[in-house]
VMD Tcl script that draws the C-alpha trace (Angstrom):
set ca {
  {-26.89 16.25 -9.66}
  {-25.23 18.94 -7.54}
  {-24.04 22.11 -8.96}
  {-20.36 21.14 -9.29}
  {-17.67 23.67 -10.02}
  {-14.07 22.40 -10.79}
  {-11.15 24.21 -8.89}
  {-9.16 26.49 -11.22}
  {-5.97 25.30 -10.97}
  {-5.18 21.81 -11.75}
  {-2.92 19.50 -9.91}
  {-0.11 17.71 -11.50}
  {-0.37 13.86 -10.44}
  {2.86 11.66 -11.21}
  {2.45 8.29 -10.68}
  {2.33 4.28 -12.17}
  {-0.39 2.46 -12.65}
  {-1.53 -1.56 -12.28}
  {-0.17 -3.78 -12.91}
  {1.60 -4.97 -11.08}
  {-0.07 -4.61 -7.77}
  {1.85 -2.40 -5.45}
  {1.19 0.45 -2.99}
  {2.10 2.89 -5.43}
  {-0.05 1.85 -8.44}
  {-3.27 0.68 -6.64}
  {-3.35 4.46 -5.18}
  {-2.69 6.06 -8.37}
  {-5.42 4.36 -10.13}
  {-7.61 5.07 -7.10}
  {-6.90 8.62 -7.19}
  {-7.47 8.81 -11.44}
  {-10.99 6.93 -11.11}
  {-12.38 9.22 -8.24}
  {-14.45 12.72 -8.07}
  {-10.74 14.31 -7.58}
  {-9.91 14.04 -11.49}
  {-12.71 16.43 -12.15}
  {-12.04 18.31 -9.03}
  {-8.90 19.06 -9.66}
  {-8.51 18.71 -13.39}
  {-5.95 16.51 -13.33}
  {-3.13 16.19 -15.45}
  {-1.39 12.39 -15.21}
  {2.53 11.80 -15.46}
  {2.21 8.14 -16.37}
  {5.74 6.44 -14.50}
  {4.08 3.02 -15.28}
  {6.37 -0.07 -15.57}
  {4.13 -2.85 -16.13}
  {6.82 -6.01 -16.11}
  {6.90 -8.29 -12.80}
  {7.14 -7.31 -9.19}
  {10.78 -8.53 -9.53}
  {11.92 -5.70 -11.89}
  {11.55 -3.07 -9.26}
  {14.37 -0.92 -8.14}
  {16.54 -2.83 -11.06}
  {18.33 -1.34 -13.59}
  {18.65 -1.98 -17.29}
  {17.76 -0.29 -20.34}
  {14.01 -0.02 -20.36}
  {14.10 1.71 -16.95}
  {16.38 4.25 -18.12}
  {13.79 5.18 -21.27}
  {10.85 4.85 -18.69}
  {12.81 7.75 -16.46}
  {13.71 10.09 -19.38}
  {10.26 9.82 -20.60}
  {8.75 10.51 -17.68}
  {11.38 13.29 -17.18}
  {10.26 14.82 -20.42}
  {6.22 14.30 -19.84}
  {6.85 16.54 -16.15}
  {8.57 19.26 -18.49}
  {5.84 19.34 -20.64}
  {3.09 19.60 -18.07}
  {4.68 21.87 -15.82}
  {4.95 24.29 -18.62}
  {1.28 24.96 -18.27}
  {0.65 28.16 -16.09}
  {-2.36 26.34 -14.57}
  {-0.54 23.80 -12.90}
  {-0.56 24.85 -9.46}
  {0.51 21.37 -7.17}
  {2.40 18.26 -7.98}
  {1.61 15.22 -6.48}
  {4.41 12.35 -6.42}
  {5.04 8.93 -4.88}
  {8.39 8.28 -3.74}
  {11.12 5.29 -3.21}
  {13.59 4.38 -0.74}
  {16.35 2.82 -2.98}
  {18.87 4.38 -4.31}
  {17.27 3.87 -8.18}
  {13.89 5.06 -7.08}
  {15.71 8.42 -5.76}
  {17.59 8.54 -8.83}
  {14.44 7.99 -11.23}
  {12.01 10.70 -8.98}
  {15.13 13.15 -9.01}
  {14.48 14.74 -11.73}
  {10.64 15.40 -11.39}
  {11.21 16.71 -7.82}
  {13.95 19.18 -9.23}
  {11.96 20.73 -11.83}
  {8.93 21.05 -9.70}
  {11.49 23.09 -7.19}
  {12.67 24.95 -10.49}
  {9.22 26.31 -11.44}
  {8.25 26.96 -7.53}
  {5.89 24.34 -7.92}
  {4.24 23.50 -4.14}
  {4.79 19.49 -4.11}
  {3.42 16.62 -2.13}
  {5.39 13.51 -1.67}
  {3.79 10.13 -0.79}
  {5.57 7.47 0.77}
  {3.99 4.53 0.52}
  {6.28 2.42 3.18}
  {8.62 3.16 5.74}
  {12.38 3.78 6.61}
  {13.10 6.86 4.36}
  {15.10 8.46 7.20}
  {17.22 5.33 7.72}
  {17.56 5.22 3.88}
  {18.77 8.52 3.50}
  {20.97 8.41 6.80}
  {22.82 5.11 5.07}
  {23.80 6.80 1.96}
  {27.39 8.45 0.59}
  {27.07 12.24 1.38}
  {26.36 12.77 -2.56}
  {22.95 11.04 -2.32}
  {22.05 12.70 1.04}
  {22.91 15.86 -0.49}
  {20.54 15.25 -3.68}
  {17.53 13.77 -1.39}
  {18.18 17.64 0.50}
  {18.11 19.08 -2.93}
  {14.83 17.18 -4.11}
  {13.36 17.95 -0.69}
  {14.08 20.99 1.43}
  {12.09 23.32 -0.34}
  {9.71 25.67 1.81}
  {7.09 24.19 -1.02}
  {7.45 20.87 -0.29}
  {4.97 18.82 2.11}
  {5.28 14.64 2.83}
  {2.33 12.17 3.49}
  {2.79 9.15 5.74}
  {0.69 6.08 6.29}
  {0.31 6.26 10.28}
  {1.07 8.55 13.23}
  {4.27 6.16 14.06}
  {5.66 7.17 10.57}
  {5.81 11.02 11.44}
  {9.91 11.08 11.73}
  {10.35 9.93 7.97}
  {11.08 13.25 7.41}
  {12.71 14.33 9.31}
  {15.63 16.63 8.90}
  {14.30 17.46 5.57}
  {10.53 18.58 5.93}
  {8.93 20.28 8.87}
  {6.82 18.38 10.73}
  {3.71 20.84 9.95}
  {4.48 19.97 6.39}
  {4.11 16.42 7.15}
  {0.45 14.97 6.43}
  {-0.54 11.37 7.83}
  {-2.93 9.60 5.50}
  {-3.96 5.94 6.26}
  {-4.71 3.76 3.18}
  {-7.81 2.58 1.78}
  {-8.71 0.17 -0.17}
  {-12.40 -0.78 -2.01}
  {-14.51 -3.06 -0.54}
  {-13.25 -6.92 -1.19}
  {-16.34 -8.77 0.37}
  {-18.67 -10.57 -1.41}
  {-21.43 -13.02 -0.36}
  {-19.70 -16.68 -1.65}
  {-17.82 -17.55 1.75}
  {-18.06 -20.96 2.62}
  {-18.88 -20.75 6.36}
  {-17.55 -23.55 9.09}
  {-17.73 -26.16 6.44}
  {-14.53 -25.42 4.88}
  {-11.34 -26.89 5.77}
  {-9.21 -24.19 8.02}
  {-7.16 -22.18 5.61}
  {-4.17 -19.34 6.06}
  {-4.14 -16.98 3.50}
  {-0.88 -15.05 2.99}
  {-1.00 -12.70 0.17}
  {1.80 -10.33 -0.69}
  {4.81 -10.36 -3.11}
  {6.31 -13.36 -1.77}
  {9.89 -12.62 0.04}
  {11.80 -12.87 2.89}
  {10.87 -9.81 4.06}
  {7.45 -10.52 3.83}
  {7.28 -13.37 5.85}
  {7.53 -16.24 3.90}
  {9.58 -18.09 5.17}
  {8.18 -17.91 8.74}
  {4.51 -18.79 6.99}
  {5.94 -22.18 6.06}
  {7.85 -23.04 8.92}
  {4.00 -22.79 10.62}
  {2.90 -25.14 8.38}
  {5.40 -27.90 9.40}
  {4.53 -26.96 13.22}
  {0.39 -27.23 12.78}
  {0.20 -30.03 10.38}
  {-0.18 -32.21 13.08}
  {-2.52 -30.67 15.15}
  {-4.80 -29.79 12.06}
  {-4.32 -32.50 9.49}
  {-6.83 -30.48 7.07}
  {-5.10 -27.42 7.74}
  {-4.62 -25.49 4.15}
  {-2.02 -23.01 3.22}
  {-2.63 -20.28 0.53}
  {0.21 -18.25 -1.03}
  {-0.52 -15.64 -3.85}
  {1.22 -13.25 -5.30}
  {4.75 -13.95 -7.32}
  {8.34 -14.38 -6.07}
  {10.48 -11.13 -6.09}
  {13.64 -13.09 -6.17}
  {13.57 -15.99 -8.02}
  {15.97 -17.84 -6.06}
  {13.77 -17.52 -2.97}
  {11.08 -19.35 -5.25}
  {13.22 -22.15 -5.78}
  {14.43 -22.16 -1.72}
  {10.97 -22.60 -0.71}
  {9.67 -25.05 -3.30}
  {12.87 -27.05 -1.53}
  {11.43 -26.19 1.61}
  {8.03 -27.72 0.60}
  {9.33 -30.93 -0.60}
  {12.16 -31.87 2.36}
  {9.36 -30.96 4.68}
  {6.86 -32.96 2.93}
  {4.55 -30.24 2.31}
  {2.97 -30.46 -0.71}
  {-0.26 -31.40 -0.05}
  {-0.94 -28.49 2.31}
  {0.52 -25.91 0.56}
  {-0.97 -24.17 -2.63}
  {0.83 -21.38 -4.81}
  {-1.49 -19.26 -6.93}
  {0.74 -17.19 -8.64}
  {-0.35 -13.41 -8.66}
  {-4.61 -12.72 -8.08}
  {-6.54 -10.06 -8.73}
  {-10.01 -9.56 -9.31}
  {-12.82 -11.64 -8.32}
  {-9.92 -14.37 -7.60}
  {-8.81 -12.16 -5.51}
  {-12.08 -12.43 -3.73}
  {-12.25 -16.02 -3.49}
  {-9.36 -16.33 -1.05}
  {-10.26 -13.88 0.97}
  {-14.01 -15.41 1.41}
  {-12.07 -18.76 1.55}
  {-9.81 -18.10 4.65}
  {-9.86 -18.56 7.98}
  {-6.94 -15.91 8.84}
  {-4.75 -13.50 6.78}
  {-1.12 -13.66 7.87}
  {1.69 -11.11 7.51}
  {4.47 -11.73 9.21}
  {6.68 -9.28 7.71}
  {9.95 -7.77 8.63}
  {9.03 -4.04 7.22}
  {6.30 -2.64 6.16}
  {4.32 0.93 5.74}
  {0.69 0.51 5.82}
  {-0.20 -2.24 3.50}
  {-2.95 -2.65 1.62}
  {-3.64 -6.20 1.58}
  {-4.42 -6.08 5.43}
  {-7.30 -3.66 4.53}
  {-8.44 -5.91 2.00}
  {-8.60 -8.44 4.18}
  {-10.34 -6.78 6.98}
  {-13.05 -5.26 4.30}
  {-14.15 -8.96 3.82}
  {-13.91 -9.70 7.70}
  {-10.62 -12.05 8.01}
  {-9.00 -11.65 11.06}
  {-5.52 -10.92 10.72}
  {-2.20 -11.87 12.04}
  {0.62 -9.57 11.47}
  {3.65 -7.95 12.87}
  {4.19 -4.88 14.79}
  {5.86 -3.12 12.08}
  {5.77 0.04 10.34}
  {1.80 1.46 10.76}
  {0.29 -2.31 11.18}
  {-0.73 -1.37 14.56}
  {-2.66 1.44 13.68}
  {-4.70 -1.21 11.21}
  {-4.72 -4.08 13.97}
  {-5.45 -3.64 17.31}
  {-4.31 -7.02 19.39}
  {-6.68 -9.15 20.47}
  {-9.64 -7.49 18.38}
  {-9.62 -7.54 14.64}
  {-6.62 -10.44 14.95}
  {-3.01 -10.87 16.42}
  {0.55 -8.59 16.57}
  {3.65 -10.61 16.80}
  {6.95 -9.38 16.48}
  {8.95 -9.94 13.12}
  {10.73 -13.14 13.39}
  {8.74 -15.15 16.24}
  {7.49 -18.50 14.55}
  {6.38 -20.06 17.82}
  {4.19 -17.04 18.97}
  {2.90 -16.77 14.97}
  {2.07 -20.25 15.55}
  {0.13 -20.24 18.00}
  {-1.72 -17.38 17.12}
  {-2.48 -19.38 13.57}
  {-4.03 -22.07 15.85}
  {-5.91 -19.90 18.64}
  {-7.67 -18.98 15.75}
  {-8.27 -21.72 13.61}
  {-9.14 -23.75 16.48}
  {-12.18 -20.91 17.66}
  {-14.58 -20.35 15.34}
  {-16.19 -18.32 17.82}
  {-13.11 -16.15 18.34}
  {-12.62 -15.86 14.24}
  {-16.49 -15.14 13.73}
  {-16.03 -12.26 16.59}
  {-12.40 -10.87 15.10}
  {-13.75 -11.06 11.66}
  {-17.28 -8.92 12.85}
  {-14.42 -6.24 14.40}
  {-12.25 -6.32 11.32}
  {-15.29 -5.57 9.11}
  {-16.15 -2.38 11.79}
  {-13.00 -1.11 11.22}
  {-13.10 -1.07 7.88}
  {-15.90 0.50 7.29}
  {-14.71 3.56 9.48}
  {-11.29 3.94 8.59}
  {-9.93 2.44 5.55}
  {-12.54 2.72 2.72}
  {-11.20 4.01 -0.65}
  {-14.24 6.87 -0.20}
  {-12.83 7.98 3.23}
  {-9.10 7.57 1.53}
  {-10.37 9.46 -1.41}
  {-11.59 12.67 0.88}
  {-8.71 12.78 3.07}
  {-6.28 13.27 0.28}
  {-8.25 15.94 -1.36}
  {-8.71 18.06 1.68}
  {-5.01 17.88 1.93}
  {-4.46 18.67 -1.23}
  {-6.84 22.01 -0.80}
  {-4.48 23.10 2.03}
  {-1.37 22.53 0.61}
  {-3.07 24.91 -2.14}
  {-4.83 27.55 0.71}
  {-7.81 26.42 -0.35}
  {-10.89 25.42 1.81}
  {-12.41 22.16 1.49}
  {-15.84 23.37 0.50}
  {-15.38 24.57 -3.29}
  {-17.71 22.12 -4.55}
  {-21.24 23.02 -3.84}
  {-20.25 24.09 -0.53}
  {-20.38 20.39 0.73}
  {-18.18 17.69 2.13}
  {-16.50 15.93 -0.69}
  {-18.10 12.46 0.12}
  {-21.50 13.31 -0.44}
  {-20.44 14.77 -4.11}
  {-18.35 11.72 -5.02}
  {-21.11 10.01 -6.78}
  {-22.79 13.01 -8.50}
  {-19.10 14.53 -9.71}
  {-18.63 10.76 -11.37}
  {-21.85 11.39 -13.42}
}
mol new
graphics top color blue
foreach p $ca { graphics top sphere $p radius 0.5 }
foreach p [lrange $ca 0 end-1] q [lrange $ca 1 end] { graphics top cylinder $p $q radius 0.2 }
display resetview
């Protein structure tokens, strides 16, 4: 075991945890099961709302005793002299701003140095749309000369800005653990298109089953997977319409939300991971599917092209295009070559850019700058190769 020495402030870590799934919990329960809790001595804000996917950015009772608790909680824990950083996800609707309000204003109040993590993108566009009372409490919550941002990619720099320098802005890609496991079925599985998110318009859904109707034909054992659960229920009802006037049934399956070692299954089980989404950050089930080598097709949205280069680890369309997404779905389906050789890639990258480890790191040796801190205050190495030792 290395001689391990905890930094002497703590940090302040705000944040929900699973489930449900999202961006914003999966990293929170990341950063609360690595070497950084012990690091850093962390104290945990619990935000957690653990009803459906559907409930976010809704309003009603429960959400209002969530936000006053959580309100209270921050009080109590920045009233600890030891406290030196808070660390805090943020929204772009107007509840989420609302809601994360008053945690950013009393970090400002006791000169707290805060990091904000946004998880997606189109903050600026957010704030830019809103009555001048909201863009005036986003500057409040945000233009502090203690304040830094992290974004998912290098194209997500501007989110900003406006309101933080961009020295103060961090860019942290996502990572994920490792979601491969030795069960896949090889070539003698039927060809199957995996498309696992909340299920929405603006995910793609819609565009998913249109491809279905268009490759039926051509692949008559063609299987489509859809996990996760509806955000709107009416679009659940729209597409289970869609699947019977199009006579769909028997090609496509709905799970329902997976975790887990179900999880797992689908991803050893398909052929190609599509995301044909209208906006996204950096998401994580891309990752996920390129840890257990499924080539992906997605959009060129957000920071997916700094996940998926096109023509290696899978395909970029643009949002909208069911014809190209099409016959993408089918230049790979129809190669097993060209899916063995994209799913090889997707596996590379992976492993060098988007494990939870390297994620893990990252974060902490921004977090040791934002403080003025260097990264080597434990044992005077790298924080990887104390990761398993601090766990112990």
């Amino acid at each position: 075991m290395c001689n391990y020495r905890r930094h002497r402030d703590r940090v302040l870590v705000v944040g929900p945890l699973p489930a449900p799934y999202n961006g914003m919990t999966v990293v929170t329960e990341t950063i609360l099961s690595s070497w950084l809790r012990e690091a850093f001595g962390i104290v945990h804000v619990d935000t957690s709302d653990h009803r459906a996917i559907s409930n976010v950015g809704r309003l009603d009772v429960r959400n209002i005793a969530l936000g006053l608790k959580a309100t209270a909680d921050m009080v109590r824990a920045l009233a600890r002299p030891d406290v030196e950083l808070v660390y805090l996800p943020i929204a772009k609707n107007r509840l989420g701003v609302l809601r994360d309000a008053p945690l950013l204003l009393a970090a400002r109040a006791t000169r707290r140095t805060t990091v904000v993590h946004f998880h997606a993108r189109g903050f600026d566009e957010f704030r830019r749309s809103q009555p001048p009372w909201m863009r005036r409490l986003i500057e409040l919550c945000l233009q502090s000369e203690r304040t830094h941002a992290i974004v998912l990619g290098e194209r997500l720099r501007h989110e900003f800005e406006g309101l933080i320098p961009g020295q103060r802005v961090h860019v942290l890609a996502n990572g994920v653990k490792d979601h491969r496991t030795d069960a896949h079925n090889g070539a003698s599985r039927p060809p199957t298109v995996l498309h696992l998110s909340t299920l929405w318009s603006t995910k793609g859904v819609f565009e998913v089953l249109e491809s279905a109707v268009r490759l039926r034909e051509s692949f008559p054992d063609i299987r489509y997977v859809l996990a996760g659960g509806w955000y709107s229920a009416a679009e659940g009802r729209r597409a289970l319409r869609y699947i019977a006037e199009n006579d769909l049934d028997e090609y496509v399956h709905m799970t329902g939300p997976v975790t887990g070692e179900h999880k797992n299954q689908l991803f050893a089980n398909a052929t190609v991971m599509v995301l044909p989404s209208h906006s996204e950050g950096h998401p994580l089930v891309l990752l996920e599917a390129i840890s257990a080598s499924v080539p992906i097709i997605a959009t060129r949205v957000g920071a997916i092209p700094e996940i998926v280069d096109d023509g290696r680890e899978g395909f970029l369309v643009e949002p909208g295009d069911v014809e190209t997404l099409t016959e993408r779905i089918a230049e790979v389906i129809g190669d097993p070559a060209l899916q063995a050789e994209m799913g090889r890639l997707a596996r590379d990258r992976y492993e060098r850019d988007f494990t939870a480890a390297r994620f893990v790191d990252e974060l902490g040796e921004i977090w040791y700058s934002v403080a003025g801190r260097t990264r080597r205050t434990i044992d005077d190495q790298p924080f990887g190769a104390n990761a398993e030792a601090i766990r112990s």
